[in-house]
Structures are given as C-alpha cells and as structure tokens.
LUMVOZA-320120 format. One record per residue (C-alpha): residue in three letters; x, y, z. Coordinates in pm, 1 decimal, decimal comma. Layout:
# residues N
NULO; ALA; X; Y; Z
...
# end
This chain:
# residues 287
NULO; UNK; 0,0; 0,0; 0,0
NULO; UNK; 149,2; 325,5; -83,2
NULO; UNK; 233,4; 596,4; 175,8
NULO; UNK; -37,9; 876,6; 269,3
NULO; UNK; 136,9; 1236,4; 294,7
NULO; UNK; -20,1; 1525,6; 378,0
NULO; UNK; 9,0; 1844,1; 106,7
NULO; UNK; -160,1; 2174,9; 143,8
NULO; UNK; -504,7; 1999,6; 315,7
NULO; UNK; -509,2; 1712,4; 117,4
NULO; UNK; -446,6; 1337,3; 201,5
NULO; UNK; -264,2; 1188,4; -68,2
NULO; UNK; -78,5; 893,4; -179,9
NULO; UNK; 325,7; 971,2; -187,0
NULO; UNK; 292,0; 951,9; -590,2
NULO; UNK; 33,9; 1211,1; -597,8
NULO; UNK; 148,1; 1462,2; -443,3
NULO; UNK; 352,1; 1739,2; -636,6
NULO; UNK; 510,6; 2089,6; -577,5
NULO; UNK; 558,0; 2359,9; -783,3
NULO; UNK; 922,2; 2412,3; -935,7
NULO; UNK; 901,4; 2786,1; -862,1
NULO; UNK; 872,7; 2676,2; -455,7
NULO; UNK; 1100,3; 2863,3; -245,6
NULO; UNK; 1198,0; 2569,4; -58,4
NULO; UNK; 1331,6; 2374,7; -343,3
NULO; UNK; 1482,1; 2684,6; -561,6
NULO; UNK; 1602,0; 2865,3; -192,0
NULO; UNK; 1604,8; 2647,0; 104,4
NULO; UNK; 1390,9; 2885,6; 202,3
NULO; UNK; 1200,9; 2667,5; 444,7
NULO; UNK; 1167,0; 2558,7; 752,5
NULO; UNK; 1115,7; 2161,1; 932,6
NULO; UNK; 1037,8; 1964,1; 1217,0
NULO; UNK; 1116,7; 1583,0; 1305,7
NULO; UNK; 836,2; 1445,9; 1553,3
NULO; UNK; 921,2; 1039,4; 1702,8
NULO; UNK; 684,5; 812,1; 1720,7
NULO; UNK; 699,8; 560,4; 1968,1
NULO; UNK; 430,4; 293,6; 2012,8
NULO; UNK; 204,6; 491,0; 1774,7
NULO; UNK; 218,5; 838,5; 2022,0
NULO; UNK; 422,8; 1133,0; 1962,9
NULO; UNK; 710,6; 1257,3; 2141,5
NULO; UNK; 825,5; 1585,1; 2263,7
NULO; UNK; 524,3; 1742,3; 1987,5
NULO; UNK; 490,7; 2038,9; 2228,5
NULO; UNK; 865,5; 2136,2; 2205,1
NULO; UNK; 886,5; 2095,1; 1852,2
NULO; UNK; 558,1; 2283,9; 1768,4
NULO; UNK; 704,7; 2606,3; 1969,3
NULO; UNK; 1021,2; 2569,5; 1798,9
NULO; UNK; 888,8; 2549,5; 1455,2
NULO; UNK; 666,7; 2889,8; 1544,4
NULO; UNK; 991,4; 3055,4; 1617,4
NULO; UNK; 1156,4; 2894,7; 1339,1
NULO; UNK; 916,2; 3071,4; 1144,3
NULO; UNK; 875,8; 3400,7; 1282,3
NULO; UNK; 1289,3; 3436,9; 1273,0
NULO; UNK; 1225,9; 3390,7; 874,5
NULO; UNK; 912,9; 3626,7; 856,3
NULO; UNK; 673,2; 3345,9; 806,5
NULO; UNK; 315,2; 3328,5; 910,5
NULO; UNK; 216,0; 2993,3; 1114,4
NULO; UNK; -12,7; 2821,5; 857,1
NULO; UNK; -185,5; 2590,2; 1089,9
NULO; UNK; -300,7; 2601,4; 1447,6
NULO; UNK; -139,1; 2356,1; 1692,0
NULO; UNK; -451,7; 2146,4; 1714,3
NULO; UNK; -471,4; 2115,5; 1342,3
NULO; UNK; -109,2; 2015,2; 1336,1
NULO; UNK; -158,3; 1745,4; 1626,1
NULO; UNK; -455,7; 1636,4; 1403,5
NULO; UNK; -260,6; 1581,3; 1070,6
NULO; UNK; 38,0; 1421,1; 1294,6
NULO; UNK; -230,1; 1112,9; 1448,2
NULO; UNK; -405,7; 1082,2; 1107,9
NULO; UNK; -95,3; 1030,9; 909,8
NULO; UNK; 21,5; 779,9; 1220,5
NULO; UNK; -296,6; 606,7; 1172,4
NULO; UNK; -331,6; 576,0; 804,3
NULO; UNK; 0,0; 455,2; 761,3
NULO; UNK; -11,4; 268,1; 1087,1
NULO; UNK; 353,8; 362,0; 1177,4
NULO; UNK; 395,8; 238,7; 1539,1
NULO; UNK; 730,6; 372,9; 1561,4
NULO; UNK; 911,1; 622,1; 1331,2
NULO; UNK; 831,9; 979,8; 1315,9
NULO; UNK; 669,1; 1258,1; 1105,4
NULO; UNK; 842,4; 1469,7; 911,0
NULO; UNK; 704,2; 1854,7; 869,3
NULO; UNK; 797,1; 2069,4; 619,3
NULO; UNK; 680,1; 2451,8; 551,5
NULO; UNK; 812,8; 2690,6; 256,9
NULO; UNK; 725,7; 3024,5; 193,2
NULO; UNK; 560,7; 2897,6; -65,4
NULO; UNK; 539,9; 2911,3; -488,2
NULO; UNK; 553,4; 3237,1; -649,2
NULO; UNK; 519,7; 3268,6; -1045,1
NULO; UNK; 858,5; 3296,3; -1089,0
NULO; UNK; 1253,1; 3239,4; -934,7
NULO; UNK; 1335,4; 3581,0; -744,8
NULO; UNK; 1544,2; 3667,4; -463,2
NULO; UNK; 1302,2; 3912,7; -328,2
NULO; UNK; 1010,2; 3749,3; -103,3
NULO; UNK; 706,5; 3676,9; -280,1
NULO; UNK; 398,2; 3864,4; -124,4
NULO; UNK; 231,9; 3647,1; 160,4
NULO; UNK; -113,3; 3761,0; 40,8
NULO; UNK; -83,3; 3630,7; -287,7
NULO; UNK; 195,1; 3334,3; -257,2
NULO; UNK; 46,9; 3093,3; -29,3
NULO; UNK; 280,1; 2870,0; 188,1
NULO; UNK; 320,3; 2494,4; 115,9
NULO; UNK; 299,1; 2261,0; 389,9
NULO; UNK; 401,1; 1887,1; 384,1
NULO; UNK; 399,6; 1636,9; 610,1
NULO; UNK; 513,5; 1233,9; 598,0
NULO; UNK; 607,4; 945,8; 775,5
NULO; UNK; 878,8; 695,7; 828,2
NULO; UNK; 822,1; 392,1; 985,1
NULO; UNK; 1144,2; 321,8; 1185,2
NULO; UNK; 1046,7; -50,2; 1368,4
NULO; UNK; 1216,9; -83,2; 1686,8
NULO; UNK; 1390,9; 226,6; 1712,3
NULO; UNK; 1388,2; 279,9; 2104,6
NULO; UNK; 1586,0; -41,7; 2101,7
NULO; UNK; 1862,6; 44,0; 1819,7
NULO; UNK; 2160,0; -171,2; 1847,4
NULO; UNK; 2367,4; 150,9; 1810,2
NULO; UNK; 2324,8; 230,6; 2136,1
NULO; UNK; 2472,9; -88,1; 2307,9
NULO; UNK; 2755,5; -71,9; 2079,1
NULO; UNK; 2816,7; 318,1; 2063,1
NULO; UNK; 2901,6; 523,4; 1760,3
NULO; UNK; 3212,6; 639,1; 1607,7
NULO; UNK; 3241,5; 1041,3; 1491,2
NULO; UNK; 3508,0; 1230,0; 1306,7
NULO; UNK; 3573,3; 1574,0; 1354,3
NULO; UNK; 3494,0; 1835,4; 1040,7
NULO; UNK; 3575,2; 2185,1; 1020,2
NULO; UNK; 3210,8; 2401,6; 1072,0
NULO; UNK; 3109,5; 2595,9; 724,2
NULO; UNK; 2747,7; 2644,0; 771,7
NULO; UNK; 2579,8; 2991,5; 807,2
NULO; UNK; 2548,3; 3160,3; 1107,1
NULO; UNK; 2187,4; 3098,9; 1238,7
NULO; UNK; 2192,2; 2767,4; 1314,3
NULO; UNK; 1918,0; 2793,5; 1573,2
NULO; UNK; 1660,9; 2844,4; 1325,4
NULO; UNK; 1590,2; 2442,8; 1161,3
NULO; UNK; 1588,7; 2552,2; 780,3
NULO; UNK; 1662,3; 2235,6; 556,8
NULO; UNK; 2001,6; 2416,8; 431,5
NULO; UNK; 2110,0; 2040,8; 501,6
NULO; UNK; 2383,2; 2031,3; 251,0
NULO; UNK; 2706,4; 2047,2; 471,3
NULO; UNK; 2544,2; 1866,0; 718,1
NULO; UNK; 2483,9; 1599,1; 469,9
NULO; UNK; 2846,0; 1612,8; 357,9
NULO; UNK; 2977,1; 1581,8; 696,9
NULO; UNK; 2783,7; 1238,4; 717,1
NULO; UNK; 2915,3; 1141,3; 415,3
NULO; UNK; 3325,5; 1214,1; 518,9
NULO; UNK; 3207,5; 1046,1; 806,9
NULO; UNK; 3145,6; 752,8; 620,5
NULO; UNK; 3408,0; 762,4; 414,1
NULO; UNK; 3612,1; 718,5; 694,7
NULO; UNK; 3463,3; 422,0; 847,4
NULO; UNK; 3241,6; 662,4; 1122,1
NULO; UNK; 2904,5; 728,8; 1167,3
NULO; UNK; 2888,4; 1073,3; 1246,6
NULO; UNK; 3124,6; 1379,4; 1211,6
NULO; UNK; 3071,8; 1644,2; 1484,0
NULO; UNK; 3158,4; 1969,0; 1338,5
NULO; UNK; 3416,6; 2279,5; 1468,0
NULO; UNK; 3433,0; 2625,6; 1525,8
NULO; UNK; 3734,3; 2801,1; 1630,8
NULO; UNK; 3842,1; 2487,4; 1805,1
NULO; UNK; 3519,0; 2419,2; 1974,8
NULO; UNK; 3257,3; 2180,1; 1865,1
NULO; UNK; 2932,8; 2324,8; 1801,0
NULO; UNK; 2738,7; 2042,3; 1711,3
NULO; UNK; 2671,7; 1677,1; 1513,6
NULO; UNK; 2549,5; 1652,2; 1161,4
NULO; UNK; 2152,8; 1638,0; 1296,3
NULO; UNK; 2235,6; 1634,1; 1720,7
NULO; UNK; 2360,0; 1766,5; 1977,0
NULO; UNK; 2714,7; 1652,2; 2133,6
NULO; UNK; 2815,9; 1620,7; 2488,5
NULO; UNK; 3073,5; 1480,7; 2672,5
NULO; UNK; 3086,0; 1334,1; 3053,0
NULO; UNK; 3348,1; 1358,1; 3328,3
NULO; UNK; 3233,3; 1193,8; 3658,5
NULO; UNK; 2903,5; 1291,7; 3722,5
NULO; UNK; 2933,4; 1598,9; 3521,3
NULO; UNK; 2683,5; 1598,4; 3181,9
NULO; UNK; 2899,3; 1905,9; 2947,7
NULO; UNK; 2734,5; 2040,5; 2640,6
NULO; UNK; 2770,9; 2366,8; 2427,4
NULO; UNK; 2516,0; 2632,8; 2588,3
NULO; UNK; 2236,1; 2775,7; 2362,5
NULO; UNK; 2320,9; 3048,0; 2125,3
NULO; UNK; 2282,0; 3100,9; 1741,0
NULO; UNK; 2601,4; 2858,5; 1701,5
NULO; UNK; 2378,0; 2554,5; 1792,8
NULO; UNK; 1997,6; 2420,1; 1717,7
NULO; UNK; 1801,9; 2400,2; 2025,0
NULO; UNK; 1724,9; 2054,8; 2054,7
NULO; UNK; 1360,2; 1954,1; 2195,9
NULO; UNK; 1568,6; 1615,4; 2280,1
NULO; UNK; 1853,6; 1793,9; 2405,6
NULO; UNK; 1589,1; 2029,6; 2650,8
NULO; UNK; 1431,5; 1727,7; 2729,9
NULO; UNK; 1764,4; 1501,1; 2817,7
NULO; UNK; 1928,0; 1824,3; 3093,6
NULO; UNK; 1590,0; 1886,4; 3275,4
NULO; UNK; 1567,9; 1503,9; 3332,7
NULO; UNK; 1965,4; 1483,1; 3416,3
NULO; UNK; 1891,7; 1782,4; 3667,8
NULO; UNK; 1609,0; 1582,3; 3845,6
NULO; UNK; 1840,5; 1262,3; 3845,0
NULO; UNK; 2096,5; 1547,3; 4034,6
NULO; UNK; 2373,0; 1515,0; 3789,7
NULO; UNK; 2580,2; 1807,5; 3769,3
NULO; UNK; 2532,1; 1986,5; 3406,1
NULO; UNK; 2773,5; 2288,9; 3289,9
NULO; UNK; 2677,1; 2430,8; 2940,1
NULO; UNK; 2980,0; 2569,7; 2811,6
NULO; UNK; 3165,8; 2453,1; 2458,7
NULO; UNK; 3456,1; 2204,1; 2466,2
NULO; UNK; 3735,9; 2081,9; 2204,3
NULO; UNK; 3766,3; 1795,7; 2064,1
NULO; UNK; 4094,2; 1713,9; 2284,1
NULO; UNK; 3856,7; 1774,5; 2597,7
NULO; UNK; 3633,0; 1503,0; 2463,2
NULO; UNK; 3848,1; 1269,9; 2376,1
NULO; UNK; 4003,3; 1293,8; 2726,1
NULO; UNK; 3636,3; 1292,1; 2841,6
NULO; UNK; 3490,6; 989,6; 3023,2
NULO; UNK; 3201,1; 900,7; 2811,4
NULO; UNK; 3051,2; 1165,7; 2523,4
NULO; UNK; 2700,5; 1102,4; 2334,6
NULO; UNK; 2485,0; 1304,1; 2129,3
NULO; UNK; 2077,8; 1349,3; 2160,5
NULO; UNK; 1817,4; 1390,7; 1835,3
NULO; UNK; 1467,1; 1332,9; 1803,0
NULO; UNK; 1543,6; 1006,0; 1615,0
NULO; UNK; 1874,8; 843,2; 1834,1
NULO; UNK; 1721,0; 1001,3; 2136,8
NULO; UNK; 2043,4; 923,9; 2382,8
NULO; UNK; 2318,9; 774,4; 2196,0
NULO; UNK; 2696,5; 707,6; 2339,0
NULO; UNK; 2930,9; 804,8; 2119,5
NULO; UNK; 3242,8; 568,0; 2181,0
NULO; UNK; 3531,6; 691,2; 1970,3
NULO; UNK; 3660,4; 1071,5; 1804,2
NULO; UNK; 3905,1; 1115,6; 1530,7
NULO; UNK; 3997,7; 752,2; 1612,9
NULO; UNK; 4050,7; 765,9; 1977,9
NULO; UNK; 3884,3; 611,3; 2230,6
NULO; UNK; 3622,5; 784,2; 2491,9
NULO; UNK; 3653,1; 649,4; 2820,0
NULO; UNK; 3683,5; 228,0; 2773,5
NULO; UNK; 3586,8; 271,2; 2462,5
NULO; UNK; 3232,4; 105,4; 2541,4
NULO; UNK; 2865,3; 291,5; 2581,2
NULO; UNK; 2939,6; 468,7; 2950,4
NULO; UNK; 2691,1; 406,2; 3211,4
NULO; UNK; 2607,7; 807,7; 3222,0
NULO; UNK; 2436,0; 787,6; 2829,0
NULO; UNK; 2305,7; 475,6; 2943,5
NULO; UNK; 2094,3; 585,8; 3224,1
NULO; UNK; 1981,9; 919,5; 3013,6
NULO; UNK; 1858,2; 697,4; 2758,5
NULO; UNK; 1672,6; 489,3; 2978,0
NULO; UNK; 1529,4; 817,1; 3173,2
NULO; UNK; 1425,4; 968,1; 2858,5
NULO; UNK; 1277,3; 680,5; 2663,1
NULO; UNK; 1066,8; 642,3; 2972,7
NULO; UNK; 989,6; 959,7; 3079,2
NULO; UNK; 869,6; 1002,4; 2652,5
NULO; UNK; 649,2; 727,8; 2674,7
NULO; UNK; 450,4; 826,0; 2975,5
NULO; UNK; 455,2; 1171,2; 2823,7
NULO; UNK; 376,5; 1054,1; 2431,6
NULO; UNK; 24,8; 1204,2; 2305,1
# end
C-alpha cells in the first residue's frame, strides 16, 4: 500500500502529491522543518517541537499556517493511516510558490505557503543496536551559516559531513568552530566527566534541541551536575564518556573521536541511564 502524505489539506498517496518548481523551498532552502518520534504509535516531545517550529518561522518572517490542534490532528491521522507504530513525522513549511525564481520574497497575500507532512516507519527504534555498541564520529571543520538555531533544511554540509564520516569508516562527524565543537550533523554533542553531563550552551552557534531540553531537565532531576559551556575535541576525547541526543537516536553514546577512544571505549553508564530516563519519561509523556 502506498504511503499517505499530507500536502496543502489534502491526504494523498506519496505519488500524488507534487510541488511547484518555482517553490522557495526547493529553488532557496527557504524553508523551515520539524522531526516528531513516534513511539508505540504516540508522539514525542510534539509540544517542544511545535514552539520551535513557530519561532523557526517568525525568525524567517513566516506566518504559522496551521493552528497547533490542526497540526496534532494531521500528525495522528498520518500515524494512523499509515499505521507507523514507531518512526516519526516529518514537517515541512516553505514560503511557498511564487510565479517565478526571485530573490526578493514573494507577497504572503498572494503566494500561499506549502505545507508537507510524511512518515517513516522506523520498527524498533527505542531499542537500536547503536546504542549498546556506541558510535564512532570524526571531527569536520564548521562551514554552515550563522543561524543555526533556526531548523531551515540548508542540510547540505550537514549531509556532507555524514558522508566524510562515512568515508572514513564513522558514523557521524561532529563539526568545529574556532576549536570548539558546536554540534553533530543532525544532534547535539556532549561529553561526561564523573558525574558531570557538558554540552555547548544555547546560542545562534547551535539548534536548540527539543531532545537535548528534554535530556538536561531530566539529568537535573536525576541530580547530575550539568555545565553548558563549549569544549574541544581534545577535551572530549580525554572525556569519560561523550554522546549526542536527536529526536530520532534520542540518547546515543558516542564511543570513539578522530579515532581515539572515549573512556573504555564502550557505551558509559552516564548515556546509558539518560537513555533509559528519557525513553521512559517520553512514553509516559507521548500524546
């Protein structure tokens, strides 16, 4: 059976459903998107990433096409009709398809914005084998732009990164700013010494992960120590344990940078504990 997405109100099968070649997200980038996880058919974290997509948005000048009800709506049909009991739901909005290519934005009033959404079924993700194994990242120099806060899908160098990654036999390249790391490819990146959870504080250098929220509140309420302050990749490698979060790895250890070991070299019992904490507290939470 083919996949339902959702496209500007309408239900369709994936095949079906077309956008203009004049839309600003394909010709600009000039769009903004959400990743929801769905985890036993309920979302997770839908809240967080609802108020970060409105501020997505207003940073870019956009106009919130739907209300959060009708979002939370098209989220559980598209769960149900494609009866994805874990994955997530990808969102997508553009500023829409104007007549023509032009740098200059096209009049709101006239130039309607698109809005997708679709799933992915992702079976068994809560219990990836990743994360009793740990991951291995490489370290890349940072070229993005400068507001990395807002989630646009200007996903190229991200996507790059990933691929040098595996080029070199990794999973995952965290990336490098005047000898700090600011982030992973698509998560957030942390390192642990004792009892002490260290991550880059909020700023436009980093996105502001609804995981990464989620994963310090409940670290604080387990009374682990957490400093938010940016590190170097000599730090972590020196580090006892270092993981990243994202709405689709949720916790995972990261067990080797640039080719040296974190720690033993195995998933630290820090990560594991967060990931156990936060795939619990997410189901109880899940709407």
């Amino acid at each position: 059976m083919s996949r339902i997405v959702y496209l500007n109100g309408d239900y369709l099968p994936e095949e079906e459903a077309k956008v203009s070649i004049f839309d600003r997200g394909f010709l600009m980038a000039d769009a903004v998107y959400e990743v929801t996880a769905v985890l036993d058919r309920k979302l997770t974290d839908f809240e967080g990433h609802v108020a970060r997509l409105d501020r997505s948005l207003n940073e870019l000048g956009m106009a919130m096409p739907l209300t959060r009800d009708e979002l939370l709506e098209v989220h559980r049909e598209l769960v149900k009709r494609n009866d994805v009991v874990d994955g997530g739901v990808y969102l997508q909005i553009t500023r829409g398809a104007p007549s023509d290519r032009d740098f200059v934005f096209p009049d709101p009033e006239t130039t309607p914005q698109t809005v997708v959404l679709f799933t992915q079924s992702k079976p068994g993700i809560a219990n990836s084998p990743a994360a009793k194994t740990g991951i291995k990242v490489i370290s890349i120099e940072d070229l993005r732009w400068h507001r990395r806060d807002i989630k646009t899908v200007q996903l190229l160098y991200p996507s790059m990164g990933k691929m040098m990654a595996k080029a070199a036999g990794c999973d995952d390249a965290w990336m490098v700013e005047d000898g700090k790391v600011t982030e992973g490819t698509s998560n957030n990146a942390y390192i642990v010494n004792g009892n002490k959870i260290i991550t880059r504080e909020l700023s436009h250098d980093i996105l502001h992960g609804i995981t990464r929220a989620a994963v310090l509140r409940y670290a604080r309420e387990a009374q682990m120590e957490v400093e938010e302050r940016a590190f170097s990749i000599a730090e972590a490698q020196a580090a006892d344990e270092a993981f990243i979060t994202s709405a689709s790895t949720f916790v995972m250890p990261v067990v080797e940078i640039d080719g040296a070991k974190i720690g033993t070299g195995t998933p630290g019992p820090v990560a594991a504990r967060l990931r156990e904490i936060y795939l619990d507290e997410s189901m109880k939470a899940a709407i």
